[in-house]
N, C-alpha and C positions, 0 to 999 in steps of 0.2 A: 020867876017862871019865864018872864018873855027873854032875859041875859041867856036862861039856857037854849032854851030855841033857837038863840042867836048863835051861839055855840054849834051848833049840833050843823050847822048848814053849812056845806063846803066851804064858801067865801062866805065869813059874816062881815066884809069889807072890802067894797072895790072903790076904784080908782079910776077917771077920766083923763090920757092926756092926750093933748091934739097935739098933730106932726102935718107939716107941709109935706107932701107926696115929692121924691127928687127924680122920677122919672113918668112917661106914657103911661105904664103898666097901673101905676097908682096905688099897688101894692107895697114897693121900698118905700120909707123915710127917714127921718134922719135920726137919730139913733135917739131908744131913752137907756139912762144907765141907771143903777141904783142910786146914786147919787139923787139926780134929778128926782127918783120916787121917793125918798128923803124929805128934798125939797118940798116936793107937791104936796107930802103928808102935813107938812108943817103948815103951807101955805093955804092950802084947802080946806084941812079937817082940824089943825089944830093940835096935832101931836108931833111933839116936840121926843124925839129919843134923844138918846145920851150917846155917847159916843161908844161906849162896846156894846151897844145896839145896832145889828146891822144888818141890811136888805140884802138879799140873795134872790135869783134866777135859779130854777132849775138845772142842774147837768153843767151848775157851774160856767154859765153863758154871761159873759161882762156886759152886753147890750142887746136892744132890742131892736132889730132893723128893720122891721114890716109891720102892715095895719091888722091889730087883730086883737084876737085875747087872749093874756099869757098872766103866769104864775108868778109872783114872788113872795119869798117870806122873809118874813121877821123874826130875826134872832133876837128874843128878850134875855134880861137874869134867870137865873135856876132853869135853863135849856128850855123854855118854853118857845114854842113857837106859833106865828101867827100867820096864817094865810092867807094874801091878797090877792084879789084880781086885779089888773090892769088892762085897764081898755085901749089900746093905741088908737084911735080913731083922726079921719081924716081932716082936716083943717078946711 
């Protein structure tokens, strides 16, 4: 019961990474890519994908330049897909 709840919730999975602000504005930093959320996945949470496992950005976006909150997913086997939030937050 509580797996599908989990399910059923837009994000049943987000993500924290800090960025150093590279300008005043405090909104740019410095880039994350899916790579990096790879990383963090691995590093932070423990999940290890395999290699035709792969993180995507909406609208096909290679990096994330600014502090906020954005989308990516997860390309698992048999086309499933997994929705993450990603928090860019400031350092």
């Amino acid at each position: 019961m509580i797996f599908r709840l989990l399910w059923q919730q837009p994000y049943p999975f987000q993500l924290k990474m800090w960025r150093t602000p590279v300008d005043d504005s405090g909104m740019s930093c410095r880039p994350v890519t899916p790579k990096m959320v790879r990383e963090k996945l691995s590093q932070q949470l423990k999940i290890d994908l395999e290699d035709d496992e792969k993180i995507t950005f909406p609208d096909d976006v290679e990096r994330i330049l600014q502090l906020g909150a954005f989308e990516a997913n997860i390309h698992l086997k048999g086309d499933h897909l997994v929705r993450l939030r990603v928090n860019v937050v400031k350092r």
